[in-house]
Every structure is written in C-alpha cells, then in structure tokens.
N, CA, C, O and CB atoms as a CASP TS submission, in Angstrom:
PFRMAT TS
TARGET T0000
AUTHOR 0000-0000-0000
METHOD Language model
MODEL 1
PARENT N/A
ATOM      1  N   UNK     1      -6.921   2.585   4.473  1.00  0.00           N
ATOM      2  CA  UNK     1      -7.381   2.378   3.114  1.00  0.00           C
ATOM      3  C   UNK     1      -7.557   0.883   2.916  1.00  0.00           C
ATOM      4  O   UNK     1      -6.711   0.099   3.346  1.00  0.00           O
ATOM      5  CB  UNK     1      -6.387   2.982   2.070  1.00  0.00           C
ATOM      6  N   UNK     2      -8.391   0.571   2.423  1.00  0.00           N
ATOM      7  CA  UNK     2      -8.822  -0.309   2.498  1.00  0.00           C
ATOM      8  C   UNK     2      -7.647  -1.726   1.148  1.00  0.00           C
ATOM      9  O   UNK     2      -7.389  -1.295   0.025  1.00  0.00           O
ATOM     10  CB  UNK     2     -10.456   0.246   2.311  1.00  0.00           C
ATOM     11  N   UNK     3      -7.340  -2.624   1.382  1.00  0.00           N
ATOM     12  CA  UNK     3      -6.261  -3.301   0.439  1.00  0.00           C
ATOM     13  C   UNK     3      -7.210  -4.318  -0.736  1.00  0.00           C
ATOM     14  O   UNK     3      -7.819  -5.374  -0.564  1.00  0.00           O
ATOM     15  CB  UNK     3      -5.038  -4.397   1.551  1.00  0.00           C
ATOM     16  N   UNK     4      -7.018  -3.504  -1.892  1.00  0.00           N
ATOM     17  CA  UNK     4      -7.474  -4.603  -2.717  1.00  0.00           C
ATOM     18  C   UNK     4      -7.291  -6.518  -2.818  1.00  0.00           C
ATOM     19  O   UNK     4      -6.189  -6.978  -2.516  1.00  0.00           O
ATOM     20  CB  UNK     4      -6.976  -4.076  -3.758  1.00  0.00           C
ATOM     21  N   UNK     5      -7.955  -7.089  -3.069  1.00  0.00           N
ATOM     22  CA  UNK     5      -7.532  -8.672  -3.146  1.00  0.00           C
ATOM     23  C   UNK     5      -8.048  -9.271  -1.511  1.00  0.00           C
ATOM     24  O   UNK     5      -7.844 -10.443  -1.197  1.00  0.00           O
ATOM     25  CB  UNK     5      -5.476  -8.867  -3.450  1.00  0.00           C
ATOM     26  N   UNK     6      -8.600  -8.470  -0.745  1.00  0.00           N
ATOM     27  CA  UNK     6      -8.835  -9.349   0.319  1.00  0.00           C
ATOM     28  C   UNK     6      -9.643 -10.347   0.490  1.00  0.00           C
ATOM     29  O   UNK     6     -10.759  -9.901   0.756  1.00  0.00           O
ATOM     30  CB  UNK     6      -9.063  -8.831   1.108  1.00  0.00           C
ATOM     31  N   UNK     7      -9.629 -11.486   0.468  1.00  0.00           N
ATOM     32  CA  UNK     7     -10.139 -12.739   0.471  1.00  0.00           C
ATOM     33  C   UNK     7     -10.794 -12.821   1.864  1.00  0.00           C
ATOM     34  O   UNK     7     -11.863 -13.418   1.736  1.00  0.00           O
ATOM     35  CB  UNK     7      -9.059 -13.820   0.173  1.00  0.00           C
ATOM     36  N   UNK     8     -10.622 -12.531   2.887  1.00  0.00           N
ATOM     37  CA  UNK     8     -11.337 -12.672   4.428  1.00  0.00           C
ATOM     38  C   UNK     8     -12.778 -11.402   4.885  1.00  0.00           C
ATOM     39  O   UNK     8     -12.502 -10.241   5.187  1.00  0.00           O
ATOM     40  CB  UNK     8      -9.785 -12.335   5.705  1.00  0.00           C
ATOM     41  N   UNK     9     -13.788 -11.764   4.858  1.00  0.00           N
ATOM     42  CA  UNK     9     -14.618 -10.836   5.157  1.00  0.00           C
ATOM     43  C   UNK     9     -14.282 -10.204   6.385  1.00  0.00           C
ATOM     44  O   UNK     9     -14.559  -9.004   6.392  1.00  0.00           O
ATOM     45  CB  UNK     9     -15.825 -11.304   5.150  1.00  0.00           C
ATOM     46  N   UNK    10     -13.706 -10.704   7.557  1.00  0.00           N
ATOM     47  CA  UNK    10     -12.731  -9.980   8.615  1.00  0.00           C
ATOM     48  C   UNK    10     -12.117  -8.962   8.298  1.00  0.00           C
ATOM     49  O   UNK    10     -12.133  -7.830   8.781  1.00  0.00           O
ATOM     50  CB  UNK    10     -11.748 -10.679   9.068  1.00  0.00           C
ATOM     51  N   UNK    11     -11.479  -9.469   7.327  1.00  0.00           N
ATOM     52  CA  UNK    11     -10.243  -8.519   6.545  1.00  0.00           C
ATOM     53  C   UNK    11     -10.865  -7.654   6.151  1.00  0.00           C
ATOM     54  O   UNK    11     -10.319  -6.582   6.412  1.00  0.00           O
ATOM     55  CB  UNK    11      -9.381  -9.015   5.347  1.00  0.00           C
ATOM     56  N   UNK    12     -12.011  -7.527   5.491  1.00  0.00           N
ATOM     57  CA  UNK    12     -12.720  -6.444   4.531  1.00  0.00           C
ATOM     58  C   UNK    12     -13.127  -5.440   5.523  1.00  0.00           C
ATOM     59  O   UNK    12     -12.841  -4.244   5.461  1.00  0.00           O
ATOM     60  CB  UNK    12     -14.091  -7.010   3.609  1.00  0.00           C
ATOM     61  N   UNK    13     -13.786  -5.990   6.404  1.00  0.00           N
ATOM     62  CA  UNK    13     -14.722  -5.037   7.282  1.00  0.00           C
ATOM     63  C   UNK    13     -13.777  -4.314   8.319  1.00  0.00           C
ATOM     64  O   UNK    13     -13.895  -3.149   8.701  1.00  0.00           O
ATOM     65  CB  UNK    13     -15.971  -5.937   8.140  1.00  0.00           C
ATOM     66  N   UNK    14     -12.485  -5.545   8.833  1.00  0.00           N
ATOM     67  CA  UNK    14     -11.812  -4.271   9.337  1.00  0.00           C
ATOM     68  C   UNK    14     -11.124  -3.348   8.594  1.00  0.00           C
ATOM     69  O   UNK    14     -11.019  -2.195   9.014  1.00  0.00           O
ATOM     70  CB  UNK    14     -10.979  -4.540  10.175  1.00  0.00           C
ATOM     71  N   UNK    15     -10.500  -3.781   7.246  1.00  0.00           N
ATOM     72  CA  UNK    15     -10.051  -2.565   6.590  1.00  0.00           C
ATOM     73  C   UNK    15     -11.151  -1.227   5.832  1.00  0.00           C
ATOM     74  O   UNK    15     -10.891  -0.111   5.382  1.00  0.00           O
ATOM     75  CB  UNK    15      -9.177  -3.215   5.497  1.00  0.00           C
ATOM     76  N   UNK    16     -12.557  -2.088   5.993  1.00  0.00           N
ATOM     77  CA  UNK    16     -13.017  -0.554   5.779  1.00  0.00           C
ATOM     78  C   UNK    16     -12.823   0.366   7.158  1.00  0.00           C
ATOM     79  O   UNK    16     -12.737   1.589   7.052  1.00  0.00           O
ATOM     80  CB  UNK    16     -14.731  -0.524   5.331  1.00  0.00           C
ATOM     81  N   UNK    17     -12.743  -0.451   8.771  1.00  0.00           N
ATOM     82  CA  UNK    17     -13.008   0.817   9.341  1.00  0.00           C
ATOM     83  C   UNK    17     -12.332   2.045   9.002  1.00  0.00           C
ATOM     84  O   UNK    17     -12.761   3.135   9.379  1.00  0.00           O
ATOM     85  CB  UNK    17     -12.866   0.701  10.535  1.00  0.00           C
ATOM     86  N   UNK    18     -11.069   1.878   8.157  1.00  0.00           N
ATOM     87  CA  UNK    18     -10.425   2.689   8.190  1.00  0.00           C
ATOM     88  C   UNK    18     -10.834   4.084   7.833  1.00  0.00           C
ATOM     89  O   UNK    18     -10.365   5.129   8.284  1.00  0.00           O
ATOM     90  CB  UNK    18      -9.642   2.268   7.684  1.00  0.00           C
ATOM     91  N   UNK    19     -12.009   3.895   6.743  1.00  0.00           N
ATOM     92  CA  UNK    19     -12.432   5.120   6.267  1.00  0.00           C
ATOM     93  C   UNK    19     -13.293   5.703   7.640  1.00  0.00           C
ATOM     94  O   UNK    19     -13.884   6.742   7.349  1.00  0.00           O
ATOM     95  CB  UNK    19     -13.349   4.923   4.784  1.00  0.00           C
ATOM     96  N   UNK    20     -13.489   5.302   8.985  1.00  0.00           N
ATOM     97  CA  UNK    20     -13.534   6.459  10.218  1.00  0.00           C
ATOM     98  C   UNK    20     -12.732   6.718  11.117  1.00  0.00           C
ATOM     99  O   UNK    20     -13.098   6.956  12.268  1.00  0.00           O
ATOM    100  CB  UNK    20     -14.414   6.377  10.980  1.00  0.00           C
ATOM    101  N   UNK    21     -10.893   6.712  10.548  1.00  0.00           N
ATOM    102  CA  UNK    21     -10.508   7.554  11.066  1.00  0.00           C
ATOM    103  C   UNK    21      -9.898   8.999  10.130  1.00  0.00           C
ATOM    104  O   UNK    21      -9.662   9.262   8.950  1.00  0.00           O
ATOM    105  CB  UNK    21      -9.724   6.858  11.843  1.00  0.00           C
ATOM    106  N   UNK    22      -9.816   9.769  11.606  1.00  0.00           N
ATOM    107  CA  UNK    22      -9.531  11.195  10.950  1.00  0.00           C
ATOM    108  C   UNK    22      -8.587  11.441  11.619  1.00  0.00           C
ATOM    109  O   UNK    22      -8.456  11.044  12.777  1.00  0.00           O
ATOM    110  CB  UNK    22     -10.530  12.344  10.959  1.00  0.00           C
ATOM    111  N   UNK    23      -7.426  12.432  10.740  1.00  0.00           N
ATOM    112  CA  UNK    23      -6.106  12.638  11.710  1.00  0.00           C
ATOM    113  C   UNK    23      -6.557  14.240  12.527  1.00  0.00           C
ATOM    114  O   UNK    23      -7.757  14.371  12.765  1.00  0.00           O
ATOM    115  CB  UNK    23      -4.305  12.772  10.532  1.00  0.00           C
ATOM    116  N   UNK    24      -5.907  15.042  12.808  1.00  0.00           N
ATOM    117  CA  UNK    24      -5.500  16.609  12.840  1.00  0.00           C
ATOM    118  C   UNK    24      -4.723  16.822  12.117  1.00  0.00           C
ATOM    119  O   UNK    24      -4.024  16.057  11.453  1.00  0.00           O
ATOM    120  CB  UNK    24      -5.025  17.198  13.907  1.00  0.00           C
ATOM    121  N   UNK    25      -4.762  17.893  12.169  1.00  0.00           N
ATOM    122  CA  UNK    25      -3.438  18.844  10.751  1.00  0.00           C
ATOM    123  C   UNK    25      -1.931  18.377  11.908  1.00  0.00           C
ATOM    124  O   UNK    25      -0.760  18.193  11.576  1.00  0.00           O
ATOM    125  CB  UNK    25      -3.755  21.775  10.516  1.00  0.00           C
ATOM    126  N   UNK    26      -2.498  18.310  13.143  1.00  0.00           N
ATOM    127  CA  UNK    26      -0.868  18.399  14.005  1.00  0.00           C
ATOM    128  C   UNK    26      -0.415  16.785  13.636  1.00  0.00           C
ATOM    129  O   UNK    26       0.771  16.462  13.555  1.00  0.00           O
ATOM    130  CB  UNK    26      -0.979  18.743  16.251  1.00  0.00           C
ATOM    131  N   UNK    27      -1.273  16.054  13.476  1.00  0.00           N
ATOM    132  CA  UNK    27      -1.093  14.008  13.655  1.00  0.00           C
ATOM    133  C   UNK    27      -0.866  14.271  12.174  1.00  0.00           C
ATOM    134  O   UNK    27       0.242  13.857  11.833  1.00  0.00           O
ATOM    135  CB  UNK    27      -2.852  12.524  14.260  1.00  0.00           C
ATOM    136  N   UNK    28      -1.558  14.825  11.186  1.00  0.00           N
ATOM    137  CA  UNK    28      -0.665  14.311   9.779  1.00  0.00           C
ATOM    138  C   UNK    28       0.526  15.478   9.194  1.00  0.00           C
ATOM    139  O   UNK    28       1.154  15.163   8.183  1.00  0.00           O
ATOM    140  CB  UNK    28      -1.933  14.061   8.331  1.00  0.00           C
ATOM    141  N   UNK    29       0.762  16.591   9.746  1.00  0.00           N
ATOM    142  CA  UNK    29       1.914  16.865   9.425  1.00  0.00           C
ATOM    143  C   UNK    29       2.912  16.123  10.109  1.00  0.00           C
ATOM    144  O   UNK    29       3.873  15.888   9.377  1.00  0.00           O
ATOM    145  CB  UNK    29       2.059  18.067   9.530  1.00  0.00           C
ATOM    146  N   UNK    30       3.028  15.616  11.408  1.00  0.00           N
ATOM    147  CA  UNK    30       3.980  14.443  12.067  1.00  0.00           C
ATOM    148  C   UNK    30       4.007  12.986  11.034  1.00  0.00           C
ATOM    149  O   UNK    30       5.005  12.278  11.176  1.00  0.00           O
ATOM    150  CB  UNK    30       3.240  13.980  13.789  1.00  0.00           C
ATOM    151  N   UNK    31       3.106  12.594  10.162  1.00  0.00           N
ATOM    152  CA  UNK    31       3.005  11.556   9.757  1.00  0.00           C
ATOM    153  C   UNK    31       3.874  11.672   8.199  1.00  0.00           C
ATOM    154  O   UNK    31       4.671  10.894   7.675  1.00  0.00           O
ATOM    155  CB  UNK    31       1.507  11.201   9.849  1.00  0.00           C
ATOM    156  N   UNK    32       3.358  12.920   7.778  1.00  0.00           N
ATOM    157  CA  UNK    32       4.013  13.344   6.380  1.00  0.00           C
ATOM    158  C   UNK    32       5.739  13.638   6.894  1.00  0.00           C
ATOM    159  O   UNK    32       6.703  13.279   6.217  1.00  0.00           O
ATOM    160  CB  UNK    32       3.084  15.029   5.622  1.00  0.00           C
ATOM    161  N   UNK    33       5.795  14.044   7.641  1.00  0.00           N
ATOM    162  CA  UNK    33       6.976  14.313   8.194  1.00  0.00           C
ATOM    163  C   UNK    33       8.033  13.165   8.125  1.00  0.00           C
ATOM    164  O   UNK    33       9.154  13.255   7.626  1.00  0.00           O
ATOM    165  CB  UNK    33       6.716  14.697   9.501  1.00  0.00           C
ATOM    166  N   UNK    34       7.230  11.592   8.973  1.00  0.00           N
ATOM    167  CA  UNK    34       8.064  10.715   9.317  1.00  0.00           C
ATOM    168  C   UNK    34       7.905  10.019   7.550  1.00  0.00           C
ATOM    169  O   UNK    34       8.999   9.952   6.989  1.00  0.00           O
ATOM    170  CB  UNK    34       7.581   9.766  10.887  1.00  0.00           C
ATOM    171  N   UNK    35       6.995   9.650   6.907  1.00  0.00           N
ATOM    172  CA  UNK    35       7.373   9.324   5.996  1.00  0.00           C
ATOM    173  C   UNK    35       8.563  10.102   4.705  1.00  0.00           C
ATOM    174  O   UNK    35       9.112   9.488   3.791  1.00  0.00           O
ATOM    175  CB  UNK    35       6.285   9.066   5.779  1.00  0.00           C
ATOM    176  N   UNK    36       8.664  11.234   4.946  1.00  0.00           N
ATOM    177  CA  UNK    36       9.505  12.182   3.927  1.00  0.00           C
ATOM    178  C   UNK    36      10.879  11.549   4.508  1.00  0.00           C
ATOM    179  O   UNK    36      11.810  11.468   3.707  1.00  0.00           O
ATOM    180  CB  UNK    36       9.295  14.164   4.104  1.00  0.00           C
ATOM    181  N   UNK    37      11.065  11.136   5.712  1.00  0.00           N
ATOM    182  CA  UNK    37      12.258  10.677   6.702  1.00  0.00           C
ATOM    183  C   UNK    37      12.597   9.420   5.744  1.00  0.00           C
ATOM    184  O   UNK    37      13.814   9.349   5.573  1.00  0.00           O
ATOM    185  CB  UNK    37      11.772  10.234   8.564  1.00  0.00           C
ATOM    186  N   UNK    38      11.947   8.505   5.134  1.00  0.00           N
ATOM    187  CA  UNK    38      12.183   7.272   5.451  1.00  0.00           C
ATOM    188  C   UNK    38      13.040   7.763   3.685  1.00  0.00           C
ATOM    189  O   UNK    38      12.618   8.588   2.874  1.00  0.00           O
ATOM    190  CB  UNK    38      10.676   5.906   5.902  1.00  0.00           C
ATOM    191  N   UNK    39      14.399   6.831   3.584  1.00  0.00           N
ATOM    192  CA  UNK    39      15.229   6.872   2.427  1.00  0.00           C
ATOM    193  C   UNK    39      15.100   5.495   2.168  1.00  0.00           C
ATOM    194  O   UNK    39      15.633   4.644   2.879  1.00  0.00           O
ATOM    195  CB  UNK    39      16.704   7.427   2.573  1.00  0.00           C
ATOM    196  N   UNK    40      14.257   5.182   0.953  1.00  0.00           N
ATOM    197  CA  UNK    40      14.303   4.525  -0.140  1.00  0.00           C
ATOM    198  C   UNK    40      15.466   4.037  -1.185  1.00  0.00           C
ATOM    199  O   UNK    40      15.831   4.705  -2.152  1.00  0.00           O
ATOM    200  CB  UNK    40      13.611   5.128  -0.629  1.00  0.00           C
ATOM    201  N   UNK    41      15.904   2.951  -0.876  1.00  0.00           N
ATOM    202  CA  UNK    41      16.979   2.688  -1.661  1.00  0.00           C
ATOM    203  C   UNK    41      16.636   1.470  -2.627  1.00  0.00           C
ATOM    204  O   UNK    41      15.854   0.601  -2.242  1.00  0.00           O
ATOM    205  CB  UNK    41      18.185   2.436  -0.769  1.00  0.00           C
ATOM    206  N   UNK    42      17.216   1.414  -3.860  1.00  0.00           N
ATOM    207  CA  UNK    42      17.020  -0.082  -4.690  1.00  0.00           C
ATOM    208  C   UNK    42      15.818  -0.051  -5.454  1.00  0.00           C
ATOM    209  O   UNK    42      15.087   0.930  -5.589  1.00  0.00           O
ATOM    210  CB  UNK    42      16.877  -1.443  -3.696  1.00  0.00           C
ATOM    211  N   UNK    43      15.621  -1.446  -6.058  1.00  0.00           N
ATOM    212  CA  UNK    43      14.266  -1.244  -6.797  1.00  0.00           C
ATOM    213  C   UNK    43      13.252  -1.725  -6.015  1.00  0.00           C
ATOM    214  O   UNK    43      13.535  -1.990  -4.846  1.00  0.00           O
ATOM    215  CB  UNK    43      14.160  -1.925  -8.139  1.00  0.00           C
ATOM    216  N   UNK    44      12.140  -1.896  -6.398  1.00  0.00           N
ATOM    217  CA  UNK    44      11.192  -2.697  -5.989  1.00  0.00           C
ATOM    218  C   UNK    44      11.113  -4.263  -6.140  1.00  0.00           C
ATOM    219  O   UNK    44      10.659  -5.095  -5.354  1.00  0.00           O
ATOM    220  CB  UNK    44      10.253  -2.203  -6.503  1.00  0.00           C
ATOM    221  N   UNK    45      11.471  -4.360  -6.915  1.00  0.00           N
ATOM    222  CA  UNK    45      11.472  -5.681  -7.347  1.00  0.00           C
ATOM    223  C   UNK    45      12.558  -6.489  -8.203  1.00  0.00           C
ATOM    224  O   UNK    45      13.359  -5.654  -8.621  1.00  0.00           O
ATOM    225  CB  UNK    45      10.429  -5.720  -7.965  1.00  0.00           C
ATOM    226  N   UNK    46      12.864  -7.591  -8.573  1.00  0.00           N
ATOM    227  CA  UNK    46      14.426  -7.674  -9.449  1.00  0.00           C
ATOM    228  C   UNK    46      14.076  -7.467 -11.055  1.00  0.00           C
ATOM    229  O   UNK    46      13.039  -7.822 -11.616  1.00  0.00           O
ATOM    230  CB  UNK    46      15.319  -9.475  -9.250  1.00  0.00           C
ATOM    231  N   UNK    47      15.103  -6.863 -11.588  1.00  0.00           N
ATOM    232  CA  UNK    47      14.847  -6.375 -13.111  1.00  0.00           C
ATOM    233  C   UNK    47      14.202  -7.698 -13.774  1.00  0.00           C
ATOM    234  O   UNK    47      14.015  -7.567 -14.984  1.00  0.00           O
ATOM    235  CB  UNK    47      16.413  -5.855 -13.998  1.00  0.00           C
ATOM    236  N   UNK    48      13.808  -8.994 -13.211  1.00  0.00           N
ATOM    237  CA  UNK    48      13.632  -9.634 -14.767  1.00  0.00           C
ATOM    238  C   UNK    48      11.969  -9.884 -13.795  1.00  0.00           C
ATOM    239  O   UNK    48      11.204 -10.508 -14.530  1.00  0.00           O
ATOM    240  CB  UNK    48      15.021 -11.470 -15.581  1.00  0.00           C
ATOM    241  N   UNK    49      11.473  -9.643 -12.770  1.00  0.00           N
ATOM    242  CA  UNK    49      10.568  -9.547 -12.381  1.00  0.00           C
ATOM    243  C   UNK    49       9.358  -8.264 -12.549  1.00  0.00           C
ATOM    244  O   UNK    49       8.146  -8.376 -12.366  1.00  0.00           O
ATOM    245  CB  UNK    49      11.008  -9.823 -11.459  1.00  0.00           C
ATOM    246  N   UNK    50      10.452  -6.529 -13.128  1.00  0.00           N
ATOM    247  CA  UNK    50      10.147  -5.755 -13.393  1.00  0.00           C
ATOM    248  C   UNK    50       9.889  -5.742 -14.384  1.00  0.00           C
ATOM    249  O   UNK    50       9.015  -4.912 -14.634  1.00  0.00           O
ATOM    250  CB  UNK    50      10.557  -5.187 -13.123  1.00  0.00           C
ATOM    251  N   UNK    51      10.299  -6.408 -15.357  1.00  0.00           N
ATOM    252  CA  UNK    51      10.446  -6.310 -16.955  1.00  0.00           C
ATOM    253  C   UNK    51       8.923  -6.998 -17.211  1.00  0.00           C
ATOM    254  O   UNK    51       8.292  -6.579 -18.182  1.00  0.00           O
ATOM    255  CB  UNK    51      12.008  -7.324 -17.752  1.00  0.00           C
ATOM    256  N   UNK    52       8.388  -7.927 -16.457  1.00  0.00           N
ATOM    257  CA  UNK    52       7.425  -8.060 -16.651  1.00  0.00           C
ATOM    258  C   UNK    52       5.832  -7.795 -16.388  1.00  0.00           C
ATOM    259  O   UNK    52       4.852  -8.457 -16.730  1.00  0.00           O
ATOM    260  CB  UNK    52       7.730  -8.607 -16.631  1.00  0.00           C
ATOM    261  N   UNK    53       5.976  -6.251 -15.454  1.00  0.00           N
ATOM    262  CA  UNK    53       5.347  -5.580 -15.233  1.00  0.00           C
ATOM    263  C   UNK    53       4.075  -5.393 -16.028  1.00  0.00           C
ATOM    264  O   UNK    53       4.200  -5.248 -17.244  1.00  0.00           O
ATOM    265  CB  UNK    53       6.013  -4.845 -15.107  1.00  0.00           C
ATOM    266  N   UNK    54       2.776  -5.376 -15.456  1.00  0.00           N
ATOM    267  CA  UNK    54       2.143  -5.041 -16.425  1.00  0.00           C
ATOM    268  C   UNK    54       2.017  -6.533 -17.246  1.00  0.00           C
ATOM    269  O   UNK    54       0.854  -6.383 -17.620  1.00  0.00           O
ATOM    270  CB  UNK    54       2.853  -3.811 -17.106  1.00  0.00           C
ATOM    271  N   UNK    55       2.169  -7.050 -17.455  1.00  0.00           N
ATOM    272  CA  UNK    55       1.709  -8.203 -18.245  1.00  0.00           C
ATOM    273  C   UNK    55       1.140  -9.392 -18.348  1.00  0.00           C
ATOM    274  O   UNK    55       1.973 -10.245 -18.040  1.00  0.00           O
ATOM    275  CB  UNK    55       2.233  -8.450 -18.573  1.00  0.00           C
ATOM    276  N   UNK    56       0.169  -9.839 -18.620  1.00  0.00           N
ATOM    277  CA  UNK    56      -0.439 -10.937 -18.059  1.00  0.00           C
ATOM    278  C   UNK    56       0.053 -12.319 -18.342  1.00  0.00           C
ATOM    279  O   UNK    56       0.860 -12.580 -19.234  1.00  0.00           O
ATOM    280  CB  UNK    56      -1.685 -10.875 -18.393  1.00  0.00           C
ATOM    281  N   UNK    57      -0.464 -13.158 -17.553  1.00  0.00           N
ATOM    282  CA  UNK    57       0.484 -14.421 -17.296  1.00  0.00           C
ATOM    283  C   UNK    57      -0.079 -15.068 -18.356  1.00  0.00           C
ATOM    284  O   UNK    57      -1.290 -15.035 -18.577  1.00  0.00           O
ATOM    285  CB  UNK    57       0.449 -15.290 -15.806  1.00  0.00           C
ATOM    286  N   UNK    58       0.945 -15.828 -19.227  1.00  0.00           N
ATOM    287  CA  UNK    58       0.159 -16.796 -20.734  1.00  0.00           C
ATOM    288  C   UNK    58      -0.974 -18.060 -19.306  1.00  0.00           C
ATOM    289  O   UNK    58      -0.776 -18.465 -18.160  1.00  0.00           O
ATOM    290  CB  UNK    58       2.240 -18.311 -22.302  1.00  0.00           C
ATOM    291  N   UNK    59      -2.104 -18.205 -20.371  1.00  0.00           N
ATOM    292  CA  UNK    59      -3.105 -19.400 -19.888  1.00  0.00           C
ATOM    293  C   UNK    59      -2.540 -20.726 -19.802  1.00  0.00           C
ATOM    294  O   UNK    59      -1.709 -21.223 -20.562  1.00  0.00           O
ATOM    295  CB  UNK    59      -4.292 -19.571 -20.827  1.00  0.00           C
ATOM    296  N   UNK    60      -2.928 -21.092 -19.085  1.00  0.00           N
ATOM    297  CA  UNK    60      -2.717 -22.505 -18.444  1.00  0.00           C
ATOM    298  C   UNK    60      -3.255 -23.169 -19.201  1.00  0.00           C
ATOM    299  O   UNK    60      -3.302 -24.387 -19.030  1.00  0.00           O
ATOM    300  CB  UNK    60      -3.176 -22.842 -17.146  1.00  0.00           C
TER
END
C-alpha cells in the first residue's frame, strides 16, 4: 500500500508496485494468522501527545 507523505519519486513508484502483488488464500491466511499473533501492549503514543490528536498546529 502505498504510504501517504512520500516526498521521493523512488519512493512513490516503488510503493505503488505494491498494488501488483497478489497473495493466495494459503499466503494470506498465514499472514492474518501471524499478525492476530502479534500482542499489542501500551498506547501509541504518550497521553499529552494523544491529547492532541487531531488538531492542528497554531501558525507560525
């Protein structure tokens, strides 16, 4: 999938190849599999960094 914000036309063109690949049902049930594996702990980010979620930065 391709990552929003990419600044490198490198970057762009290889992250579109992505839209030609294709898994099998056998390669993405193994993939859904290993991600359901992975345990998530904590937040994402620190509460006074969260709190400001969503909000735009006052102008310079």
């Amino acid at each position: 999938m391709p990552i929003p914000g990419t600044t490198k036309i490198a970057h762009m063109e290889q992250n579109l190849g992505a839209a030609a690949i294709h898994f099998t049902p056998d390669e993405l049930t193994k993939i859904n599999a290993d991600v359901d594996a992975v345990h998530i702990q904590g937040a994402r980010l620190p509460p006074a960094i969260l709190s400001m979620s969503g909000v735009e930065a006052p102008p310079k």
